[in-house]
N, CA, C and O atoms as a GROMACS GRO file, in nm:
protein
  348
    1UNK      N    1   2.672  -0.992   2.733
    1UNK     CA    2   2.533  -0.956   2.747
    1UNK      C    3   2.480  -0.892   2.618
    1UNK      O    4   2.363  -0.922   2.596
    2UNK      N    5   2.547  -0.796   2.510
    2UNK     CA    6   2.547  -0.731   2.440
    2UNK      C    7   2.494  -0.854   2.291
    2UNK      O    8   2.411  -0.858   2.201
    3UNK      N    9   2.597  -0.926   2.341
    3UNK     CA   10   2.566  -1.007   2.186
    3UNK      C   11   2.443  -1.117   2.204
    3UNK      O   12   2.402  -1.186   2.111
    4UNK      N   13   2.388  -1.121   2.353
    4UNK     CA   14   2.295  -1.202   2.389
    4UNK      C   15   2.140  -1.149   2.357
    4UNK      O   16   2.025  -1.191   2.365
    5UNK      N   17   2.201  -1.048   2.323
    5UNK     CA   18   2.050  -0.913   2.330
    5UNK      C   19   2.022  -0.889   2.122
    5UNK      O   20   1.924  -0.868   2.052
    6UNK      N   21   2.166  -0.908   2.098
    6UNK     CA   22   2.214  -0.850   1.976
    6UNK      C   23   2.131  -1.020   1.890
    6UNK      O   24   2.060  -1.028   1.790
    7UNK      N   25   2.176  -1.118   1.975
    7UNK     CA   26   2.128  -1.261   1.837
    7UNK      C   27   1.992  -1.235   1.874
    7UNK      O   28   1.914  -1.244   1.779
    8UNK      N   29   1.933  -1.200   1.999
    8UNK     CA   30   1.824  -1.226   2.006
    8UNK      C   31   1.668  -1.126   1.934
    8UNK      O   32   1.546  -1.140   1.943
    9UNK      N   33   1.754  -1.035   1.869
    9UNK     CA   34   1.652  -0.936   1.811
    9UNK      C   35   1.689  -0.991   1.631
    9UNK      O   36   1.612  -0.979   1.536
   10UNK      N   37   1.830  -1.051   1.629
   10UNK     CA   38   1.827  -1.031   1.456
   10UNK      C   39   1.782  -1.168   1.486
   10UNK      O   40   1.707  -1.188   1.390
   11UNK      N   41   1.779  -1.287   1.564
   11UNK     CA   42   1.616  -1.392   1.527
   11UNK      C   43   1.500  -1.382   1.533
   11UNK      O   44   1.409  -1.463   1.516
   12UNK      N   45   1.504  -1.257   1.563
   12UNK     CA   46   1.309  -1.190   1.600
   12UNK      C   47   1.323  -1.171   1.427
   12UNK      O   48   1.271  -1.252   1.350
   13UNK      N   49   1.376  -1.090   1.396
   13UNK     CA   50   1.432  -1.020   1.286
   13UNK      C   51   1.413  -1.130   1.132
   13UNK      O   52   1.350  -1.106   1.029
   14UNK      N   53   1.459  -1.200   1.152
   14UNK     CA   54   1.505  -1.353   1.080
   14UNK      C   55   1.376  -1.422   1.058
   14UNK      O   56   1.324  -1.435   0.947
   15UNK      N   57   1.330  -1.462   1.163
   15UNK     CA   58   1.167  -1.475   1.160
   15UNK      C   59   1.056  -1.425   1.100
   15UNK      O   60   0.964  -1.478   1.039
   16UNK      N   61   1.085  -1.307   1.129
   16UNK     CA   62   0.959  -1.199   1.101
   16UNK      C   63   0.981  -1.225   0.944
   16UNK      O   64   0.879  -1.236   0.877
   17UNK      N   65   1.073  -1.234   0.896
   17UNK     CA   66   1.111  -1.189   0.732
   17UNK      C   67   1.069  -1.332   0.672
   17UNK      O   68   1.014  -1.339   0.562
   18UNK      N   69   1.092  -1.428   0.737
   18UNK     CA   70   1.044  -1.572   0.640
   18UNK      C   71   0.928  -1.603   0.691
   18UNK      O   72   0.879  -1.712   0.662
   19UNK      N   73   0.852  -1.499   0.789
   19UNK     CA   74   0.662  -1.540   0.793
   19UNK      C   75   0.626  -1.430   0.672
   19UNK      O   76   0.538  -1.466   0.592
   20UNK      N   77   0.677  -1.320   0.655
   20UNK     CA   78   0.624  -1.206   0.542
   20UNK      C   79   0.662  -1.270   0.444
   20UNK      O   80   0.573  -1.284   0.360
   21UNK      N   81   0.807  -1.338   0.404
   21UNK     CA   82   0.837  -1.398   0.286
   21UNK      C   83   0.760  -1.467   0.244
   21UNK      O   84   0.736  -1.463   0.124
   22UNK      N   85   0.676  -1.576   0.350
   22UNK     CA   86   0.567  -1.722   0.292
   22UNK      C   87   0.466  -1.659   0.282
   22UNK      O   88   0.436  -1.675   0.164
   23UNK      N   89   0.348  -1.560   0.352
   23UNK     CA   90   0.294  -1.510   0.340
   23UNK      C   91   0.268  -1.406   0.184
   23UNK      O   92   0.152  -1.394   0.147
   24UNK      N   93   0.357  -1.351   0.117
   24UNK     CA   94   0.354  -1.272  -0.010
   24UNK      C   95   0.373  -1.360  -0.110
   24UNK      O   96   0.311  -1.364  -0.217
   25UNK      N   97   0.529  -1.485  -0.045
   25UNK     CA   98   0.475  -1.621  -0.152
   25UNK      C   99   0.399  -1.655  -0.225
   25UNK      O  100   0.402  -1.656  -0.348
   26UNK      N  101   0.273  -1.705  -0.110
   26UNK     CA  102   0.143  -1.767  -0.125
   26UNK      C  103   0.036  -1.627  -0.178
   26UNK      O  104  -0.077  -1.668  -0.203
   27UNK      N  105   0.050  -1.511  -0.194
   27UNK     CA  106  -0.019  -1.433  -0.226
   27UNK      C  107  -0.029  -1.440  -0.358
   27UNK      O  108  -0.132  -1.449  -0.426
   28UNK      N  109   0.150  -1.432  -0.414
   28UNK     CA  110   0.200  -1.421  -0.514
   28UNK      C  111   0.146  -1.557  -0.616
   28UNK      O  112   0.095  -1.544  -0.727
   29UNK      N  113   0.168  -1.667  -0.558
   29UNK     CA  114   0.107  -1.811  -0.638
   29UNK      C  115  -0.060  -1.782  -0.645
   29UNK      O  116  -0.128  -1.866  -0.704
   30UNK      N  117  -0.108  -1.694  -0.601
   30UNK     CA  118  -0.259  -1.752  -0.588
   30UNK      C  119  -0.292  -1.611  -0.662
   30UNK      O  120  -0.409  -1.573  -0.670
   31UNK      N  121  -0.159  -1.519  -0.729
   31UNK     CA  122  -0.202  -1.377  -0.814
   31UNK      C  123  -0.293  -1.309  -0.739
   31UNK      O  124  -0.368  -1.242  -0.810
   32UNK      N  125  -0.318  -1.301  -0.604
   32UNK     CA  126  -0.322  -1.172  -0.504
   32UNK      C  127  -0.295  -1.063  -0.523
   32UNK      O  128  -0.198  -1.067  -0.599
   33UNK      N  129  -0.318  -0.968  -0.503
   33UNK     CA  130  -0.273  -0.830  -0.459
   33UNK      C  131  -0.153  -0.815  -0.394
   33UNK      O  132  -0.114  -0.825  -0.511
   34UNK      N  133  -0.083  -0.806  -0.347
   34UNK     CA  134   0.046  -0.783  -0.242
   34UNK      C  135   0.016  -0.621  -0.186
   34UNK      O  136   0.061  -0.528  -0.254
   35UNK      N  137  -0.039  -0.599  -0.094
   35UNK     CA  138  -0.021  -0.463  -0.017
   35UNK      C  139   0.034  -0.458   0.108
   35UNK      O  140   0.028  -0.548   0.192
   36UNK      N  141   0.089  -0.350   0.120
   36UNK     CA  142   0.160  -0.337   0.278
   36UNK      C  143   0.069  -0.255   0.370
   36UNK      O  144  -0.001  -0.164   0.327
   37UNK      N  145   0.071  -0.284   0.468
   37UNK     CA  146  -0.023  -0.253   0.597
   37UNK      C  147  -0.009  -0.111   0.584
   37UNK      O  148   0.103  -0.062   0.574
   38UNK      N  149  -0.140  -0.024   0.583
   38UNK     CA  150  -0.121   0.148   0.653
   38UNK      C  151  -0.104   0.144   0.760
   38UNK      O  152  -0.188   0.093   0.834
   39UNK      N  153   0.043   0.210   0.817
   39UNK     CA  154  -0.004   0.255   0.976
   39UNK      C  155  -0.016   0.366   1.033
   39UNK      O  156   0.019   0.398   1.147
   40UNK      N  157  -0.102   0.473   0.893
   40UNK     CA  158  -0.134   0.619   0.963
   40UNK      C  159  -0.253   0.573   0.974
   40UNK      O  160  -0.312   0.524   0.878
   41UNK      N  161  -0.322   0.587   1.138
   41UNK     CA  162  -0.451   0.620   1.139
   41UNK      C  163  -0.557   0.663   1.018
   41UNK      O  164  -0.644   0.593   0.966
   42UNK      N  165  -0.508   0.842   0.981
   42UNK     CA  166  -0.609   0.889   0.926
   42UNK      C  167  -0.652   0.840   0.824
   42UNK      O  168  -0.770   0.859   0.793
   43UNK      N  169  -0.554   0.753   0.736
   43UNK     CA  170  -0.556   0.767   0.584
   43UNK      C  171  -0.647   0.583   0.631
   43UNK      O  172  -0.702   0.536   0.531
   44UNK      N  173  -0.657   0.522   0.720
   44UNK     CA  174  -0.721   0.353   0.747
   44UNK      C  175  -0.869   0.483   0.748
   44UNK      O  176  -0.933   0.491   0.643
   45UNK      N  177  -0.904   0.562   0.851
   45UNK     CA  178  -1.020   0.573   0.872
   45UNK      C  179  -1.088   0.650   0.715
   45UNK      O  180  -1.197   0.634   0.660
   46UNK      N  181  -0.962   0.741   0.678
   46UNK     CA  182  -1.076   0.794   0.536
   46UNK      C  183  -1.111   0.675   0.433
   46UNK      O  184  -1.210   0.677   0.360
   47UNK      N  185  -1.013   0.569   0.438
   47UNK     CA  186  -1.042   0.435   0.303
   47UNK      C  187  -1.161   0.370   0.366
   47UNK      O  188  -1.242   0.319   0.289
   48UNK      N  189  -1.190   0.363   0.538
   48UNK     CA  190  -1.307   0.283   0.538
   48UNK      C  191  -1.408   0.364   0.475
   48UNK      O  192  -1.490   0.338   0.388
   49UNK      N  193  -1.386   0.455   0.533
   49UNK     CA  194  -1.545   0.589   0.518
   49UNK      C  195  -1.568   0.579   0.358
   49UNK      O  196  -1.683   0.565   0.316
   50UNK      N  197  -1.438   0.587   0.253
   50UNK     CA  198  -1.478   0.552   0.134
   50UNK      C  199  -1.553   0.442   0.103
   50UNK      O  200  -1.660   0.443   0.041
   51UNK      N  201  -1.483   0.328   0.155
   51UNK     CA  202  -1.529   0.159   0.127
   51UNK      C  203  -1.661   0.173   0.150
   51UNK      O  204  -1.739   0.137   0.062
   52UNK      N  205  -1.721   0.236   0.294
   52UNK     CA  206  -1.841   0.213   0.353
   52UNK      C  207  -1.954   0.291   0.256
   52UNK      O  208  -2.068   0.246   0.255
   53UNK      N  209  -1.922   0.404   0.179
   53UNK     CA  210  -1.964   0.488   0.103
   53UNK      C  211  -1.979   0.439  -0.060
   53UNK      O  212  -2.064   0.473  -0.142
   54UNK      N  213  -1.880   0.358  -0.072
   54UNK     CA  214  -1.889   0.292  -0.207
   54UNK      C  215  -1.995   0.146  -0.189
   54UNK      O  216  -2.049   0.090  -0.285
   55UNK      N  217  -2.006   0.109  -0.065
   55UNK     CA  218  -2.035   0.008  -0.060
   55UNK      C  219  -2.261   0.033  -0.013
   55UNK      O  220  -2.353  -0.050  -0.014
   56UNK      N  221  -2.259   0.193   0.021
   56UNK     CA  222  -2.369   0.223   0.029
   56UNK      C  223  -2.426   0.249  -0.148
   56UNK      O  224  -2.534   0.233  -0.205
   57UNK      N  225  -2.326   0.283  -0.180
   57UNK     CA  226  -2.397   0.338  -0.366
   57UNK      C  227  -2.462   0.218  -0.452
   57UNK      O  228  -2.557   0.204  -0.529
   58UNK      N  229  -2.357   0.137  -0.394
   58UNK     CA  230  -2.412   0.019  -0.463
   58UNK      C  231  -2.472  -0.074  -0.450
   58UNK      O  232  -2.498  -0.159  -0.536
   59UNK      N  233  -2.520  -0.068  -0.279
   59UNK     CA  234  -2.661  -0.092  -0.277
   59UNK      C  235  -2.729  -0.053  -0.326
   59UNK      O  236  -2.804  -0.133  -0.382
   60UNK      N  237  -2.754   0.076  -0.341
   60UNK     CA  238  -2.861   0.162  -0.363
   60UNK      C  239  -2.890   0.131  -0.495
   60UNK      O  240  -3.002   0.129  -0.547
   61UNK      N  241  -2.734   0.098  -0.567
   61UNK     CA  242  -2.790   0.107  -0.738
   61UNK      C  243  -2.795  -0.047  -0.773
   61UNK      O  244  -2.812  -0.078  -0.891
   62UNK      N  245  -2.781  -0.146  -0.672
   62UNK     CA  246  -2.867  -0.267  -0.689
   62UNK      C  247  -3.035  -0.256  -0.610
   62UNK      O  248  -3.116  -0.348  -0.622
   63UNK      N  249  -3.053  -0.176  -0.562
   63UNK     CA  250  -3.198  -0.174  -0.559
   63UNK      C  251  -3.249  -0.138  -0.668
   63UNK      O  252  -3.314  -0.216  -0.738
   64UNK      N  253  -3.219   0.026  -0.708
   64UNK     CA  254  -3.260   0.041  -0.877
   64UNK      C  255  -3.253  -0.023  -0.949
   64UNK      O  256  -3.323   0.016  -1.042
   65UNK      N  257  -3.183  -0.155  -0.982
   65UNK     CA  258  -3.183  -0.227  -1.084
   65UNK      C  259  -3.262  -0.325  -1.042
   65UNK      O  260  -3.291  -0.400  -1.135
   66UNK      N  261  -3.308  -0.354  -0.943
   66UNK     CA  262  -3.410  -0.453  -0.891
   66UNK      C  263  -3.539  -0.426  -0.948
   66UNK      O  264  -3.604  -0.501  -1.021
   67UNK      N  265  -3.581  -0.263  -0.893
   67UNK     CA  266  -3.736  -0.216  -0.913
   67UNK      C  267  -3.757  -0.211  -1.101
   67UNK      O  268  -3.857  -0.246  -1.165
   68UNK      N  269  -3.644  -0.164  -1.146
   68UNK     CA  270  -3.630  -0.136  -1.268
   68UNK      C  271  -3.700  -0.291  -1.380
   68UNK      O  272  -3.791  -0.307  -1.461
   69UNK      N  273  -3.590  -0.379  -1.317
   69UNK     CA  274  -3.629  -0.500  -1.370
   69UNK      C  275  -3.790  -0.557  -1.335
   69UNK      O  276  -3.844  -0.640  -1.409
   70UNK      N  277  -3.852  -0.505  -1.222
   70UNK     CA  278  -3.935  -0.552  -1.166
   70UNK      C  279  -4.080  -0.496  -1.220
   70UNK      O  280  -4.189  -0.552  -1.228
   71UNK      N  281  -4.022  -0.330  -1.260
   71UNK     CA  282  -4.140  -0.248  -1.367
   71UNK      C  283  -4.158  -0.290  -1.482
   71UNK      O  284  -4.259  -0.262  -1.547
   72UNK      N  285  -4.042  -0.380  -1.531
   72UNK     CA  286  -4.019  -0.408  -1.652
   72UNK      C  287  -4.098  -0.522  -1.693
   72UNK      O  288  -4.123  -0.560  -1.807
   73UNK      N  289  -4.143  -0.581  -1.555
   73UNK     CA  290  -4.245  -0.742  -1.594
   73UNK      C  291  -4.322  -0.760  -1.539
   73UNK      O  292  -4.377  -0.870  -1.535
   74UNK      N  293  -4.371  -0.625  -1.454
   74UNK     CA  294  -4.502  -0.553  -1.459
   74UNK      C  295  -4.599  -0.486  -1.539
   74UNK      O  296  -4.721  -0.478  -1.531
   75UNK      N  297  -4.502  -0.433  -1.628
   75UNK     CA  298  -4.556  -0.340  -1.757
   75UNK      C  299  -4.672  -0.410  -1.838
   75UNK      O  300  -4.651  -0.512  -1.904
   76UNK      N  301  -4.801  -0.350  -1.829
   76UNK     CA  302  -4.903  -0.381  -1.922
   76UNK      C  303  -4.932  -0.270  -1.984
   76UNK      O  304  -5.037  -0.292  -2.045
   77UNK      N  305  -4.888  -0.129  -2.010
   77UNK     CA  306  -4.942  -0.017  -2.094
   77UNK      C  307  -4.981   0.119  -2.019
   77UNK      O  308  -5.001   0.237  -2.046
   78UNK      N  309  -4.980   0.025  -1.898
   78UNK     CA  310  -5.046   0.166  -1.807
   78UNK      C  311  -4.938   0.149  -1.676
   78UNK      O  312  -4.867   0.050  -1.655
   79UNK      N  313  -4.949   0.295  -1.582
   79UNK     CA  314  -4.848   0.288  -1.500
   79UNK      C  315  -4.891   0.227  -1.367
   79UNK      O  316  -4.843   0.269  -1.262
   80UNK      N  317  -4.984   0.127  -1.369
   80UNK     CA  318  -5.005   0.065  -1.277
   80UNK      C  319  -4.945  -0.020  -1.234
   80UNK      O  320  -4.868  -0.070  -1.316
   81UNK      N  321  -4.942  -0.068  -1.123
   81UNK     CA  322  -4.853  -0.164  -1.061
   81UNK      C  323  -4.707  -0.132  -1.087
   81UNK      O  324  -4.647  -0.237  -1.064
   82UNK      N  325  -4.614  -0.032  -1.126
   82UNK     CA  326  -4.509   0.028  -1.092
   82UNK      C  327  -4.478   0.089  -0.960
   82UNK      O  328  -4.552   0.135  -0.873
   83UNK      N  329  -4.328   0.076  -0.969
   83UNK     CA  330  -4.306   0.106  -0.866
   83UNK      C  331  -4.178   0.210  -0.866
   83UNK      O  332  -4.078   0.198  -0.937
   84UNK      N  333  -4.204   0.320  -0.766
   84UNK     CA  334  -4.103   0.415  -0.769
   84UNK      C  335  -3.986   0.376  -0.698
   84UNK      O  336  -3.964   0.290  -0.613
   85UNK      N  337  -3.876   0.507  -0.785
   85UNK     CA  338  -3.704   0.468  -0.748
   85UNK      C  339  -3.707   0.521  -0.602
   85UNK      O  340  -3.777   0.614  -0.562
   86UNK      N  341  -3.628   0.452  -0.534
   86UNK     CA  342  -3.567   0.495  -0.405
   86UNK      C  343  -3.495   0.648  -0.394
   86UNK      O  344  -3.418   0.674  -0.486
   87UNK      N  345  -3.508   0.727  -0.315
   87UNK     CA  346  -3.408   0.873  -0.396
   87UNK      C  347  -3.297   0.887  -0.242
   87UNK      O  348  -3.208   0.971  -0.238
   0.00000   0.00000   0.00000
């Protein structure tokens, strides 16, 4: 019973290692990143809150570069038809 239990986890085992093997393979041929999964909670929820935070800035500073460009071919001498930065 022992060794029935015993093949049957080192082919779980066996498996698991040549789907991660093809998987980092193909990462590796296509010059990917290779990262390993977080599995602390806290440290997944502070990288989103970063991501989500980095990913608000730079909206923001592709809007400024929008209006910016947009004052820029508006410009006749006077500050008309400008338009203010987002704050």
């Amino acid at each position: 019973m022992e060794t029935i239990i015993l093949c049957t986890i080192f082919g779980v085992f066996i498996l698991i290692s040549f789907i991660l093997g093809l998987v980092f393979g193909f990462k590796l041929r296509s010059n990917e990143k290779i990262t390993m999964p977080n599995l602390n909670p806290i440290k997944t929820v502070k990288n989103h809150k970063k991501e989500k935070e980095f990913q608000k800035n730079k909206e923001l500073e592709e809007e400024i570069l929008k209006i910016n460009l947009e004052n820029i071919e508006n410009y006749n001498g006077t500050e008309y038809g400008q338009k203010e930065f987002p704050e």
